[in-house]
N, C-alpha and C positions, 0 to 999 in steps of 0.2 A: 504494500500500500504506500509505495513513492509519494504519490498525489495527496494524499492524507497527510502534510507537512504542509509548511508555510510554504517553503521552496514551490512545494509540489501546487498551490494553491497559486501562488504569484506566477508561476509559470502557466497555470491555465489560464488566469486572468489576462495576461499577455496575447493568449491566442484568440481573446472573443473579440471579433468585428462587430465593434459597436457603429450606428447608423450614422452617416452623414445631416448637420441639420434640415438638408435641401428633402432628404428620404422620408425623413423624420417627421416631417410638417405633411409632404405627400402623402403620408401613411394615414395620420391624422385625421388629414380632411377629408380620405376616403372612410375612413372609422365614424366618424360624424356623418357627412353623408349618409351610408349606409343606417345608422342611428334613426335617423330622422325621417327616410325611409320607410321603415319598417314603422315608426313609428306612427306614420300617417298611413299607411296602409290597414295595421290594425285597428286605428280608429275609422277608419273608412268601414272595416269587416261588422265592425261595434255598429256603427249606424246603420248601416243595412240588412243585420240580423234582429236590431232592435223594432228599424222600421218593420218587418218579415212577422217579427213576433205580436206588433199590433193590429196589423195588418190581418190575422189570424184569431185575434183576437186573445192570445196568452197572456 
């Protein structure tokens, strides 16, 4: 267990490709996007199964 040491910890740390800010922000604002998305969509589901349900009389 090399990697079980600080050595072994600092040298992993070394090898993570942390993101570019440029990537970073792109990522983002695809995460959001899609967030909000989804989020009007399921409110769009809500109203149209609410409307369905009176509509039906439930």
């Amino acid at each position: 267990m090399k990697w079980f040491s600080i050595a072994g910890i600092r040298s992993e740390i070394s090898r993570i490709r942390w993101p570019k800010g440029k990537d970073l922000m792109g990522n983002s604002g695809k995460v959001i996007f899609f967030t909000v998305a989804f989020a009007l969509f399921f409110t769009v589901c809500e109203i149209i199964a609410s409307g369905f349900l009176k509509f039906v009389g439930i």
